[in-house]
C-alpha beads as a LAMMPS data file, in Angstrom:
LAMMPS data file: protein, C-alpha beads

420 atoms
419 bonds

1 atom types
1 bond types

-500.0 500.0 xlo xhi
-500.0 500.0 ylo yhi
-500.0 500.0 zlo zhi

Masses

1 110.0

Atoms # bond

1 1 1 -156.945 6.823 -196.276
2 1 1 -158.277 4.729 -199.335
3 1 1 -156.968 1.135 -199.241
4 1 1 -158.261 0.808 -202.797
5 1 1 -156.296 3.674 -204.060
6 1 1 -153.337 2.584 -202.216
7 1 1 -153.393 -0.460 -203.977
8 1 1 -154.339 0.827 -207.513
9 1 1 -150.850 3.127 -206.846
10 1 1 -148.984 -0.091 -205.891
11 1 1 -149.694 -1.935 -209.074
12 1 1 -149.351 0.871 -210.945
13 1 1 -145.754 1.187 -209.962
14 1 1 -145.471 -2.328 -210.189
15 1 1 -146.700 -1.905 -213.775
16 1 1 -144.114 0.714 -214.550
17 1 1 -141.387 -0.654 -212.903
18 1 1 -141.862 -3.893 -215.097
19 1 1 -141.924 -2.198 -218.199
20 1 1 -138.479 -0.594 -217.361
21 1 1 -137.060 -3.805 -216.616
22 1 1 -138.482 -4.928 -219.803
23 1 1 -136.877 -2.197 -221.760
24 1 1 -133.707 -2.489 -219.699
25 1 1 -132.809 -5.802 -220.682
26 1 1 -133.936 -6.063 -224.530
27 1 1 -131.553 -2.624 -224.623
28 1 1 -128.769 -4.703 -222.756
29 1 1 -129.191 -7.625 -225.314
30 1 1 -128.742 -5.413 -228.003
31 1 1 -125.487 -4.052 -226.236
32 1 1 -127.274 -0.204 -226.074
33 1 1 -126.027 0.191 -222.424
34 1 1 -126.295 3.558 -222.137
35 1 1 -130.286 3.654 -222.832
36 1 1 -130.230 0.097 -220.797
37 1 1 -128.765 2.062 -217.891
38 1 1 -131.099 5.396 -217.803
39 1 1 -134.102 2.686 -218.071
40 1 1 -132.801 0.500 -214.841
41 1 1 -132.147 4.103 -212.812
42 1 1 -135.828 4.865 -213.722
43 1 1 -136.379 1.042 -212.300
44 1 1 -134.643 2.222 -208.949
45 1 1 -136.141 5.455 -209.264
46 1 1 -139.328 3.799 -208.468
47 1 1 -137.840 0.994 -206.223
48 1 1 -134.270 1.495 -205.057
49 1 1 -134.109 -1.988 -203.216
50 1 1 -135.675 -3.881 -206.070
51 1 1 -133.301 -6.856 -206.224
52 1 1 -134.078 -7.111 -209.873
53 1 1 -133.043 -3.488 -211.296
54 1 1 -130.528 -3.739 -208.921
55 1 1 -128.975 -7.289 -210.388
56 1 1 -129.502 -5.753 -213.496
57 1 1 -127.659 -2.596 -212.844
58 1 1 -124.705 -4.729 -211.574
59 1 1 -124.579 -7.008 -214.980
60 1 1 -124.643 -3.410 -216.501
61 1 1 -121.563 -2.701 -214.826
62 1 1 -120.116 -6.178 -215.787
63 1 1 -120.952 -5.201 -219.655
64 1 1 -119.481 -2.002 -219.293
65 1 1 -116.270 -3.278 -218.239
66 1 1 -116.817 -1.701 -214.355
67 1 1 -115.670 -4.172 -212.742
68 1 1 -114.934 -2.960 -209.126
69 1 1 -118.418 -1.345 -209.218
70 1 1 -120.030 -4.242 -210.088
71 1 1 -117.917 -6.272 -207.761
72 1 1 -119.353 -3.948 -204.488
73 1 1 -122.949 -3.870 -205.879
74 1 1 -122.601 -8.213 -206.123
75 1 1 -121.214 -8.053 -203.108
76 1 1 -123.991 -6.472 -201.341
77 1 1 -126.744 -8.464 -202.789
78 1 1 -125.193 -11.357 -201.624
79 1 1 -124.655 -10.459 -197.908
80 1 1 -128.450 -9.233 -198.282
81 1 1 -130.052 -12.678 -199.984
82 1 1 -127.234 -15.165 -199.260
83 1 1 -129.255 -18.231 -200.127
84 1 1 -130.132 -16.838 -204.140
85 1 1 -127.547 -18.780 -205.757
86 1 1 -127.808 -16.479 -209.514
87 1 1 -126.274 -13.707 -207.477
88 1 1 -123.243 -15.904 -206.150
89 1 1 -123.109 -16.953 -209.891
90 1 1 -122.880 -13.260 -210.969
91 1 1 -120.419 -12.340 -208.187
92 1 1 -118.243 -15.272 -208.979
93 1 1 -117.776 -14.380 -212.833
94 1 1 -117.178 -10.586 -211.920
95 1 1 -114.225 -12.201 -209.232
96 1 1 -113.600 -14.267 -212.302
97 1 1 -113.173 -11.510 -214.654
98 1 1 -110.850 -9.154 -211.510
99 1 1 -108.677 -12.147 -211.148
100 1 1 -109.631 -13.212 -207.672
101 1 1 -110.022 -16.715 -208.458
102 1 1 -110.068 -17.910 -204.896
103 1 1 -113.191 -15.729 -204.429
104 1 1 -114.640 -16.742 -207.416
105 1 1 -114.504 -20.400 -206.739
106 1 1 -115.881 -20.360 -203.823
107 1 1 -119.041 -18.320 -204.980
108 1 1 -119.248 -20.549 -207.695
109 1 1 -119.034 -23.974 -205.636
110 1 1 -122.172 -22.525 -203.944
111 1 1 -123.892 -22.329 -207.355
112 1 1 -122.860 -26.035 -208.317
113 1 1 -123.648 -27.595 -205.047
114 1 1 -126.989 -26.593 -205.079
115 1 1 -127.670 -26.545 -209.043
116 1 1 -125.161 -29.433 -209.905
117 1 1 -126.327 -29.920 -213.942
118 1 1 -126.059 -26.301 -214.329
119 1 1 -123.349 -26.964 -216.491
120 1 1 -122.301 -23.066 -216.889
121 1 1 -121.633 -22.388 -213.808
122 1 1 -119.850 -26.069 -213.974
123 1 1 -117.338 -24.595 -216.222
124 1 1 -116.662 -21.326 -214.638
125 1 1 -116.051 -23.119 -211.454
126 1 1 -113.623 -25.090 -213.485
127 1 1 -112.118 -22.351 -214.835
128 1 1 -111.647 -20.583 -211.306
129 1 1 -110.081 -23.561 -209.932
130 1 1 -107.768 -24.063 -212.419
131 1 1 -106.723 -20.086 -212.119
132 1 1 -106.102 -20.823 -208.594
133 1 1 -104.136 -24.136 -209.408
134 1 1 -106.382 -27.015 -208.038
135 1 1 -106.175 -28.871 -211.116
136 1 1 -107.479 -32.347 -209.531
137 1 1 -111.320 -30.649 -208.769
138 1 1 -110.818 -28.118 -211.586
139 1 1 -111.268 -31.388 -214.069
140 1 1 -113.676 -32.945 -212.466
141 1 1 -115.889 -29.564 -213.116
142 1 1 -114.888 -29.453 -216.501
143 1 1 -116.044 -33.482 -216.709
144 1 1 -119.142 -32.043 -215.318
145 1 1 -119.690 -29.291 -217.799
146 1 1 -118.719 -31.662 -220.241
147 1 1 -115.868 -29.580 -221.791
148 1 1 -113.651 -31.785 -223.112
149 1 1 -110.659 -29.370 -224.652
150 1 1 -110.131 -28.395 -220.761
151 1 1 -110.707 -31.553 -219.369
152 1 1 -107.434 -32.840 -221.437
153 1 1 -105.681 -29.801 -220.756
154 1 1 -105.770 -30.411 -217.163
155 1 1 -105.763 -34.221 -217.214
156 1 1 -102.178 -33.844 -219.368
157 1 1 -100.372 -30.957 -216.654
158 1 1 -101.696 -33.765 -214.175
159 1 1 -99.857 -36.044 -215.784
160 1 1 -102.402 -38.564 -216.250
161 1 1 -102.468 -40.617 -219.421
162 1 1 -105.862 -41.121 -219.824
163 1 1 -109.245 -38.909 -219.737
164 1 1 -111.161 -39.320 -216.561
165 1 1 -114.119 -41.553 -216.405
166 1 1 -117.206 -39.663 -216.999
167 1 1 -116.033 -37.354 -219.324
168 1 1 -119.182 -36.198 -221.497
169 1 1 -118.442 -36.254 -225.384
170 1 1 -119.695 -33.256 -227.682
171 1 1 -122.661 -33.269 -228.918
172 1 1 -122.685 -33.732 -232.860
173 1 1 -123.389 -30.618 -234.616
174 1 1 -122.807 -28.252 -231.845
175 1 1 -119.896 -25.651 -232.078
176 1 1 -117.106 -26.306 -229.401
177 1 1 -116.289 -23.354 -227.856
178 1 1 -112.381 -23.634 -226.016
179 1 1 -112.053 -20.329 -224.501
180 1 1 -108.803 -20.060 -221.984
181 1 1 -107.787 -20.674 -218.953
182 1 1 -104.127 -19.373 -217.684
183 1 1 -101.779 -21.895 -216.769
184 1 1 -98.032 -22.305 -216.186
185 1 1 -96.283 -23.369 -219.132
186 1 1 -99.623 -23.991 -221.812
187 1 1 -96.482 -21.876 -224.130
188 1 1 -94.982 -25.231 -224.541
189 1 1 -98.238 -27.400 -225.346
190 1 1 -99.248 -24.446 -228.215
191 1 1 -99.276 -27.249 -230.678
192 1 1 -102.349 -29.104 -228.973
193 1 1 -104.303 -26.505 -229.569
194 1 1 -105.287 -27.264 -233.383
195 1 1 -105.472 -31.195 -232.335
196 1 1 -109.211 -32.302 -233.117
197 1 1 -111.437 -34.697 -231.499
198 1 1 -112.694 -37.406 -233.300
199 1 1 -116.622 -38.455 -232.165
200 1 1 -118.169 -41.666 -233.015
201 1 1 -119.827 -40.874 -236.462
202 1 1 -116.545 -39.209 -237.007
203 1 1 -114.866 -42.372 -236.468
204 1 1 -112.706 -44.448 -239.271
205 1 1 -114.537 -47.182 -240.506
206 1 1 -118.051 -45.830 -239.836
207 1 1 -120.256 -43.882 -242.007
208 1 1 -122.267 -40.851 -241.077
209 1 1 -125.750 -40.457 -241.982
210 1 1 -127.146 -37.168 -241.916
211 1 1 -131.538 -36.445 -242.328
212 1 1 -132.500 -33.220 -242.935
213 1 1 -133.436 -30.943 -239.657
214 1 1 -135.678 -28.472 -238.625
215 1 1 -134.333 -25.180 -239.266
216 1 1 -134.754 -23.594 -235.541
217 1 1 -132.947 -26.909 -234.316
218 1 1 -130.260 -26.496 -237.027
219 1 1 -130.107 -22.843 -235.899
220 1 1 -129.475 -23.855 -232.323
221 1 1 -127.058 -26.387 -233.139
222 1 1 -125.037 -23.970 -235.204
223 1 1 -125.641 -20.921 -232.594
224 1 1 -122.396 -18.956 -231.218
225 1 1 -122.359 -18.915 -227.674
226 1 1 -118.684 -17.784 -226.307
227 1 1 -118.457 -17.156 -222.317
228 1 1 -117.308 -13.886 -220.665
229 1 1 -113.643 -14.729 -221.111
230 1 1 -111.792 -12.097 -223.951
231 1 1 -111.167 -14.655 -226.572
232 1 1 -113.420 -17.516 -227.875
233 1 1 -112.318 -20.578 -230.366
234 1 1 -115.688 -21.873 -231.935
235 1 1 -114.878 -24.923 -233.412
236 1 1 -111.057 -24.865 -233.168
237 1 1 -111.330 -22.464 -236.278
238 1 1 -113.849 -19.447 -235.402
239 1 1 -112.159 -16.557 -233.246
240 1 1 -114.628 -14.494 -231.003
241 1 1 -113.012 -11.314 -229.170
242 1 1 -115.093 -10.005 -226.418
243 1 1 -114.302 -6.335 -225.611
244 1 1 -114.833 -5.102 -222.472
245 1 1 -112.940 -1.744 -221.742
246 1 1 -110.073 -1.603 -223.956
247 1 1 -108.157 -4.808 -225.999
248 1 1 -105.338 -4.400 -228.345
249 1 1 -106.538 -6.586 -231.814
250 1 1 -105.960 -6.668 -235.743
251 1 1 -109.266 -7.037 -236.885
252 1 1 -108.454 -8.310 -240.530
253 1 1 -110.494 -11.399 -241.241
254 1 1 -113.426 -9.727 -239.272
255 1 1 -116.545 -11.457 -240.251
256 1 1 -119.017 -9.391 -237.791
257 1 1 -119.188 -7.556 -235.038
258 1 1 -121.545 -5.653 -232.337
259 1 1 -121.822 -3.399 -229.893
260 1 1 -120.310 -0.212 -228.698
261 1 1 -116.645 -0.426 -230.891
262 1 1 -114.216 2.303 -231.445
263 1 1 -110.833 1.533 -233.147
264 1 1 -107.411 3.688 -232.688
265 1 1 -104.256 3.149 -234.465
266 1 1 -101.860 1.270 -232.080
267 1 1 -97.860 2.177 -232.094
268 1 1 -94.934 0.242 -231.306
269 1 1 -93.321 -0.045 -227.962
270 1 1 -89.495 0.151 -227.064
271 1 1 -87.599 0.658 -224.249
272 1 1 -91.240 1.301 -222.226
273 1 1 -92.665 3.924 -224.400
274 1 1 -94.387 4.289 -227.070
275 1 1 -92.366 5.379 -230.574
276 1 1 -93.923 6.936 -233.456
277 1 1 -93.812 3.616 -235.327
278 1 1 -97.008 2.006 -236.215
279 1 1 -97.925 -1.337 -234.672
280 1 1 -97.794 -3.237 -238.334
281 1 1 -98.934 -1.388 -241.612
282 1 1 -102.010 -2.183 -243.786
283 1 1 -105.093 -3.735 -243.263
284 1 1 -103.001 -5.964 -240.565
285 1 1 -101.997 -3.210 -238.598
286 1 1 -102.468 -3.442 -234.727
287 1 1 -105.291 -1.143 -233.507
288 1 1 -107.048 -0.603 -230.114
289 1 1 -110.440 -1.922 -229.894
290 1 1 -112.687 0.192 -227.238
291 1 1 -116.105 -0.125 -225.697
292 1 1 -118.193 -2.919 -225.809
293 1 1 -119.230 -5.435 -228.173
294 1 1 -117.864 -8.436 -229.621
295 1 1 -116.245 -9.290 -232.899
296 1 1 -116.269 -12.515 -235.188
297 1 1 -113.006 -13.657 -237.041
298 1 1 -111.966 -15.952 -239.601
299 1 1 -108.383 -17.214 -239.578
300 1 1 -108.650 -17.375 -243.587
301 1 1 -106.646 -20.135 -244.140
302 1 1 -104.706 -20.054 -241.060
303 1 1 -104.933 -21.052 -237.869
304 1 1 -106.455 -19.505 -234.099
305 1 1 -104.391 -21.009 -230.976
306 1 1 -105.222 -19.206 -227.712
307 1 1 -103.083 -19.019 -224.928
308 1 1 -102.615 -17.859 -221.238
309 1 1 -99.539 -16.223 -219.371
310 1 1 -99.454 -16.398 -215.646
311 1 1 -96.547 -14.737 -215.110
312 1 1 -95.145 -15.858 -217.929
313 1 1 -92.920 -13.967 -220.290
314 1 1 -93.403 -15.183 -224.411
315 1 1 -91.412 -13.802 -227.691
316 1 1 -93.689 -14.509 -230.758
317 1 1 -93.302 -12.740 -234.000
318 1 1 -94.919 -9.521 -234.179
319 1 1 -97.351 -10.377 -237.236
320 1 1 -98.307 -13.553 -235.656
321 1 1 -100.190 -12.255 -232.706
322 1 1 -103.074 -11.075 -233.116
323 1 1 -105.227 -10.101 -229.926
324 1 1 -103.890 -9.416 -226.218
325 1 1 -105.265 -8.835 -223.221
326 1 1 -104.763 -5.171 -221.818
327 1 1 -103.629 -6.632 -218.752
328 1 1 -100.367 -7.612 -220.297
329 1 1 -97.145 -5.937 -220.690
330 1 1 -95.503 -5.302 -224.495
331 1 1 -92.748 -4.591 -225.880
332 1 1 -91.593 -4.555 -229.796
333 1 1 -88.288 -5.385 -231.162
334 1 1 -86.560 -7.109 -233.494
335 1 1 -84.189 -10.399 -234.051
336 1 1 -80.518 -9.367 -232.581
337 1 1 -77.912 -8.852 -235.739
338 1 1 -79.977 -8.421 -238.460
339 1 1 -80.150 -4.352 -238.738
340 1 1 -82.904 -2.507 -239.609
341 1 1 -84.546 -5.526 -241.635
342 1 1 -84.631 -8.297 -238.941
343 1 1 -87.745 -10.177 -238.103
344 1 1 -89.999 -8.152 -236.029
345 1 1 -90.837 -9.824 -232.212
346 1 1 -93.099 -8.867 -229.799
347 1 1 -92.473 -9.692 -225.659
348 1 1 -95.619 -10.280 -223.795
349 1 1 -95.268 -10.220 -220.249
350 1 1 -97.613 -10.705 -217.353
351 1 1 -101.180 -12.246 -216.487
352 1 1 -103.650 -12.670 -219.178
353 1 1 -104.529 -13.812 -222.808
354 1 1 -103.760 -13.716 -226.770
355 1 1 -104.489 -14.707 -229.869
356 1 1 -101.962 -16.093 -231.962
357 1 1 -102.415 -16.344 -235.739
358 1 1 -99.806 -18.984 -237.771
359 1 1 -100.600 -21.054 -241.238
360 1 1 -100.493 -24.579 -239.641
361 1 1 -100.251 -26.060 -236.602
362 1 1 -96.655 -24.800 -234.897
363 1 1 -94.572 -27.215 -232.806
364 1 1 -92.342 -26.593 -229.880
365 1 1 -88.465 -27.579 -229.525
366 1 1 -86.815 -28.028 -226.341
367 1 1 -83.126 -26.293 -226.166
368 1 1 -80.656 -27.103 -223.878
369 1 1 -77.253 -25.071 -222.638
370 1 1 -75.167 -27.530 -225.413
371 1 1 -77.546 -27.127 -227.972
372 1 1 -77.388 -24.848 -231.206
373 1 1 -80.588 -24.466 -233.425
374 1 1 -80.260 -23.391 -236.914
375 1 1 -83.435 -21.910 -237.803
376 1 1 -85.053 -20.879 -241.375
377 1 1 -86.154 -17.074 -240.206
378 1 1 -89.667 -17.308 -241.575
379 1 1 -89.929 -20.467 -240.057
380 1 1 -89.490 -18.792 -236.363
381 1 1 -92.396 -18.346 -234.689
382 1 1 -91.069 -17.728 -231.290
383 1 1 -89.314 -18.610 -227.936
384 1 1 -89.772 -19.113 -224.024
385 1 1 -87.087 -19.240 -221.616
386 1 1 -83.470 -18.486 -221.525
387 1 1 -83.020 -18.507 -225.545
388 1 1 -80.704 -16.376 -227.270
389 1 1 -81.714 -15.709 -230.936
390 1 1 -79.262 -14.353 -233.404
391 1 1 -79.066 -13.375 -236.992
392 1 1 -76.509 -15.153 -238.537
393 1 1 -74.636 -13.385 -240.934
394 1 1 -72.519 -14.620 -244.043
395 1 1 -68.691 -14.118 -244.818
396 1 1 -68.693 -10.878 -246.034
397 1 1 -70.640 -9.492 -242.955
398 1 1 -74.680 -9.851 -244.692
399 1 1 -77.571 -10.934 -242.529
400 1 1 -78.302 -14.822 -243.988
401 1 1 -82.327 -16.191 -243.847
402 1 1 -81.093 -18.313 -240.913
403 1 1 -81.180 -17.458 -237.252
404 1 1 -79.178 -19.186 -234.568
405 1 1 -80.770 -20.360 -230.921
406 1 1 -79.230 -21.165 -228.152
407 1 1 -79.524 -21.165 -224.276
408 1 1 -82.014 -23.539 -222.728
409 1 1 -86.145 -23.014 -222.800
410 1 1 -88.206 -23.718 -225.888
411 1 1 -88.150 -22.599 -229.711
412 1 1 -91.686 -22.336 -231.435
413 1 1 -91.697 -23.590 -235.059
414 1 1 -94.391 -23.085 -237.798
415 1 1 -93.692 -23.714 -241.433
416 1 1 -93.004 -20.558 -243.709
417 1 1 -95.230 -19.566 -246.335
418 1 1 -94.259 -21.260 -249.862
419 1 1 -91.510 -19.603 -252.220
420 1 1 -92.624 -17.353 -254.518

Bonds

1 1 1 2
2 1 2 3
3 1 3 4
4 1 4 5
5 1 5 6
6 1 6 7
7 1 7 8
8 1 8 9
9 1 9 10
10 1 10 11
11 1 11 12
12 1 12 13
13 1 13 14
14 1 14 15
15 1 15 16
16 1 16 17
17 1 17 18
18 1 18 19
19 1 19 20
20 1 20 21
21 1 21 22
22 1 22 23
23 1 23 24
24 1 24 25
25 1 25 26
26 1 26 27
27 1 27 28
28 1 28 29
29 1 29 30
30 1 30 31
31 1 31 32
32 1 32 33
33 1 33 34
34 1 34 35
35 1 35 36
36 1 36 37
37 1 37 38
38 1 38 39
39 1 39 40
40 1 40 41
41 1 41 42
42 1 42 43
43 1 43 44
44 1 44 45
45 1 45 46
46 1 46 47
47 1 47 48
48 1 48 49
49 1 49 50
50 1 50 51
51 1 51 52
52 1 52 53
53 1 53 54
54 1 54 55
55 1 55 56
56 1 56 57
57 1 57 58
58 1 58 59
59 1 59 60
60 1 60 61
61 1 61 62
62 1 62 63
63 1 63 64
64 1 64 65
65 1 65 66
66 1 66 67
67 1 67 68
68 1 68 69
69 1 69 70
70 1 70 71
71 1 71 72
72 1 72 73
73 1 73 74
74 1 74 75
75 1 75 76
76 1 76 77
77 1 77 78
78 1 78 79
79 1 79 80
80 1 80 81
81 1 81 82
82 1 82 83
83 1 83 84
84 1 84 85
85 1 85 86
86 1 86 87
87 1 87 88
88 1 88 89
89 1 89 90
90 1 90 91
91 1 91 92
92 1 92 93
93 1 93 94
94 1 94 95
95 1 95 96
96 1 96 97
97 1 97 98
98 1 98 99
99 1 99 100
100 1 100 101
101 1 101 102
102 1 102 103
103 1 103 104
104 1 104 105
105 1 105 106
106 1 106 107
107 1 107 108
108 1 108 109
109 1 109 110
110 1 110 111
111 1 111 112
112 1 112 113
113 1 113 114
114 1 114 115
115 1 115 116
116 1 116 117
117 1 117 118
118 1 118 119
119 1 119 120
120 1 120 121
121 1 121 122
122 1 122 123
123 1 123 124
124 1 124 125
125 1 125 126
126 1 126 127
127 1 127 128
128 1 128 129
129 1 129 130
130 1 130 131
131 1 131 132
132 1 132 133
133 1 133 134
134 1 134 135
135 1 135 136
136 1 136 137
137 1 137 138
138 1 138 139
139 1 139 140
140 1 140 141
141 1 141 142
142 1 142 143
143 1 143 144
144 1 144 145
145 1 145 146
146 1 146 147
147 1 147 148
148 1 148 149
149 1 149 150
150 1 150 151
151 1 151 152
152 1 152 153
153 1 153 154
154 1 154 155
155 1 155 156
156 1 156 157
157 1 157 158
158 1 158 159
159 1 159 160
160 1 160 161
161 1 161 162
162 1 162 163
163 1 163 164
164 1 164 165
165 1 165 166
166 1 166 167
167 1 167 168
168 1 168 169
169 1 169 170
170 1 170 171
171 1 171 172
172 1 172 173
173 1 173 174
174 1 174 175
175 1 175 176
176 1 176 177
177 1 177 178
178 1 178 179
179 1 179 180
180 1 180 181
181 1 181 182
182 1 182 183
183 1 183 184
184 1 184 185
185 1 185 186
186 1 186 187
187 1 187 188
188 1 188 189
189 1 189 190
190 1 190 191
191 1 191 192
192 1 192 193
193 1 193 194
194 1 194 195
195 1 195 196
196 1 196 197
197 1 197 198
198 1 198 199
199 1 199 200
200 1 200 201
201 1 201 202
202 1 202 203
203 1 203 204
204 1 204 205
205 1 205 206
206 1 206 207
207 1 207 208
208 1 208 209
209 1 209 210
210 1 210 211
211 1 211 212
212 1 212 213
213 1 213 214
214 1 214 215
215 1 215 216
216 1 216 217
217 1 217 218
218 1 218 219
219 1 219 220
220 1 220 221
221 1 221 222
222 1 222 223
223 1 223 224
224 1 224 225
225 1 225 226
226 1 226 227
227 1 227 228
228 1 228 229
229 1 229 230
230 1 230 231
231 1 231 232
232 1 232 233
233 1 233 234
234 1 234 235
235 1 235 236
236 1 236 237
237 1 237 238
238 1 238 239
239 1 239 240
240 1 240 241
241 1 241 242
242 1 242 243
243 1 243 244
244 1 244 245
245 1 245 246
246 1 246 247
247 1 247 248
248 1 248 249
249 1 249 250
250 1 250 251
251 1 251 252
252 1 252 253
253 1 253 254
254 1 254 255
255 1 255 256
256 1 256 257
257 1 257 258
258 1 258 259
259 1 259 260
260 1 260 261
261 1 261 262
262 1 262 263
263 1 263 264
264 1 264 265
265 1 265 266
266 1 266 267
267 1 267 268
268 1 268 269
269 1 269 270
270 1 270 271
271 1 271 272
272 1 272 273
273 1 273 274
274 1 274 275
275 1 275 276
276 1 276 277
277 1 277 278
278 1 278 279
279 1 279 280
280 1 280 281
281 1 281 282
282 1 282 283
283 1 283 284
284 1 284 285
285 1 285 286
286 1 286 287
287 1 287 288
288 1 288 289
289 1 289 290
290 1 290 291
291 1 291 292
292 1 292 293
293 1 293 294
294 1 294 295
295 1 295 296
296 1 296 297
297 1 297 298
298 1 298 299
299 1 299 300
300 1 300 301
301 1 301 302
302 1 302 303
303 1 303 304
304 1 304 305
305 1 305 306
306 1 306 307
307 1 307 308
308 1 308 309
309 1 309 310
310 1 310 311
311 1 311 312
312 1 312 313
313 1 313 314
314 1 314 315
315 1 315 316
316 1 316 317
317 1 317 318
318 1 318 319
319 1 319 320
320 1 320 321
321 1 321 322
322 1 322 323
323 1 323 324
324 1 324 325
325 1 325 326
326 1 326 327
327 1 327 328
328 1 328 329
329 1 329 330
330 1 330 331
331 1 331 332
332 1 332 333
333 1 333 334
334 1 334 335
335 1 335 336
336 1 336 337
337 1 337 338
338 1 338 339
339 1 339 340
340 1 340 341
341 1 341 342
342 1 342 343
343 1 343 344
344 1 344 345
345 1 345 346
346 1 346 347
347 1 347 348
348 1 348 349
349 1 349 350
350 1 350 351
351 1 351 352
352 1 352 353
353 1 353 354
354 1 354 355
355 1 355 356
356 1 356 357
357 1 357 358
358 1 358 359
359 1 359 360
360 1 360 361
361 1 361 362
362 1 362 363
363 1 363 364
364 1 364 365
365 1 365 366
366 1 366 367
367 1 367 368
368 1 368 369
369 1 369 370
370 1 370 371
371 1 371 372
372 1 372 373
373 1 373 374
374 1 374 375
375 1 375 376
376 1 376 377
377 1 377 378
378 1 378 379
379 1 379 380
380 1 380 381
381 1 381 382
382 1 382 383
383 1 383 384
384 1 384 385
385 1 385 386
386 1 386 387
387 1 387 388
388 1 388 389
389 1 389 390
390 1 390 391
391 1 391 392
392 1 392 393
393 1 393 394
394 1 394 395
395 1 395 396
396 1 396 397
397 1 397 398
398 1 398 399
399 1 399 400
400 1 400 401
401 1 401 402
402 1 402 403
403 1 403 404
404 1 404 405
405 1 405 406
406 1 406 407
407 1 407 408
408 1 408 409
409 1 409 410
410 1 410 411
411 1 411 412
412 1 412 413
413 1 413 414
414 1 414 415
415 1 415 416
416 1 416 417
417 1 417 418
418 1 418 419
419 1 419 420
């Protein structure tokens, strides 16, 4: 037996198994995860308990929207090497991502008691906490991640006045990224979502003075960097949709995209099954985004608000939504007593996300059992609650512009496009 030759084998496989790693992981960044995948099974081919192919093969997983796969294959590694606190981070967002939020905080709160600046892992513990409803140490992770949009969010269904001490401001020149985090009733705070934040150079009274910068550092400063979470706001104006699996989007206003995408035409939903009715016509219609990849979007003009159901059920008009999560239920209609023409709605039901698309910021009105609403029809964005919308109709029987609401929950207002 030839020690030297033993060796010489050993760093030759070494050498090898590098290379696919290598490979692996510039394919992964370029979202080819099909030729990522063969190149991290050569990797295990060669070492089947290398903890990095094997990492890699579960972030695969993640990518490819398998998420119970890549759940088990977390899980493992971290019974195996408990103390290596990236693989509790990677569990954690996969628990994240499956909706086991209890799980995922407490993976995460491993990763943030031992790294506590890492500020990413700062935010998805945030993020799991507030899925699991422990709002008080939910914002005090988002202080520490310095996201501000989240730390208010929480702060207000707190019921706190104020922002808590230590909150970190935004760096100038960076894009905020808001992505979302489901909570009870965020329907009826859909308004705060277009409110800015003001920093200091931004403040009245005080110039800002601007020197020219290197272009890397303006690069970096300008450089989109959304989360794992479906939908993105860069900037309070800049959508980012993250497919993973399937998502039902428009993708008018697309600016870019990458990745793995495959679009099918998307029909409309009644009574629980699908009709033969396309979901919108045109350029706007509703398709089914598949794969993997990600897509940029402009709100030309308009406006992005993202928001979270937990259980929740929303009516929003049909042309104003424009992304869901799979994960929610759907069902198309249309405004009682107004025939064949009345506005189109769409119900969303359930646990999970969309993107709604309006012209300005929309505003919410409270109803109550003795109130009656009188609403311009292209003003109506939607409703939440108990509300009972109706067409009203003139003297001689006609559907009028105007639609009346009453019951008790919450009317959603934008402002209707300007007469012709």
């Amino acid at each position: 037996m030839d020690p030297f030759s033993d060796k010489a084998a050993d760093a030759d496989r070494e050498h090898q198994l590098a290379q696919h790693l290598s490979r692996a992981g510039e394919l992964l960044r370029g979202e080819e995860l099909d030729a990522a995948e063969r190149e991290v099974s050569a990797a295990l081919g060669l070492a089947p308990n290398d903890l990095r192919a094997r990492n890699l093969l579960g972030l695969l997983r993640f990518r490819a929207g398998r998420n119970e796969e890549a759940h088990a294959l977390y899980r493992e590694l971290v019974a195996q090497h408990p103390e290596d606190v990236s693989l509790h981070l990677n569990l954690g967002l996969v628990e994240l991502r499956l909706a086991r939020n209890a799980e995922a905080a407490e993976h995460l709160r491993r990763v943030v008691e031992k790294e506590p600046q890492n500020t990413k892992a700062q935010g998805y513990y945030g993020m799991a906490l507030m899925r699991s409803g422990d709002l008080a140490r939910a914002r005090e992770a988002f202080v520490a991640a310095g996201q501000d949009d989240l730390v208010r969010q929480v702060t207000e269904k707190l019921g706190d006045k104020g922002a808590p001490r230590g909150a970190l401001p935004t760096a100038p020149g960076a894009p905020r990224v808001d992505g979302v985090a489901p909570a009870p009733g965020a329907l009826e705070r859909l308004a705060l979502d277009s409110i800015g934040r003001a920093t200091d150079g931004d403040a009245p009274g005080k110039s800002r003075v601007e020197s020219p910068r290197p272009v890397a550092a303006f690069l970096d400063s300008r450089r989109l960097a959304p989360g794992p979470q479906p939908f993105a706001l860069v900037d309070g104006e800049l959508l980012v949709v993250r497919v993973d699996g399937r998502l039902p989007t428009r993708t008018s206003g697309a600016l870019a995209s990458s990745g793995r995408l495959a679009y099918a035409p998307m029909l409309r939903r009644v009574r629980g099954r699908d009709s033969q009715e396309p979901f919108g016509d045109g350029p706007d219609a509703m398709c089914v985004a598949s794969g993997s990849g990600l897509i940029v979007v402009s709100p030309r003009g308009g406006r992005f608000h993202l928001i979270a159901l937990a259980g929740d059920v929303v009516y929003l008009r049909e042309s104003a939504v424009y992304a869901f999560e799979d994960t929610l239920h759907f069902e198309n209609g249309r405004i009682p007593g107004g025939g064949p023409g009345a506005m189109p709605v769409l119900a969303l039901r359930g646990d999970g996300s969309a993107v709604v698309r309006t012209r300005r910021a929309p505003y919410a009105l409270t109803v109550s059992a003795t109130d009656v609403f009188y609403v311009d029809q292209d003003g109506l964005l939607g409703w939440t609650g108990q509300v009972v919308p109706q067409q009203m109709r003139d003297a001689e029987g006609q559907p009028t512009p105007f639609i009346t609401c009453t019951g008790e929950g919450t009317v959603l207002l934008e402002e209707p496009p300007p007469n012709p």
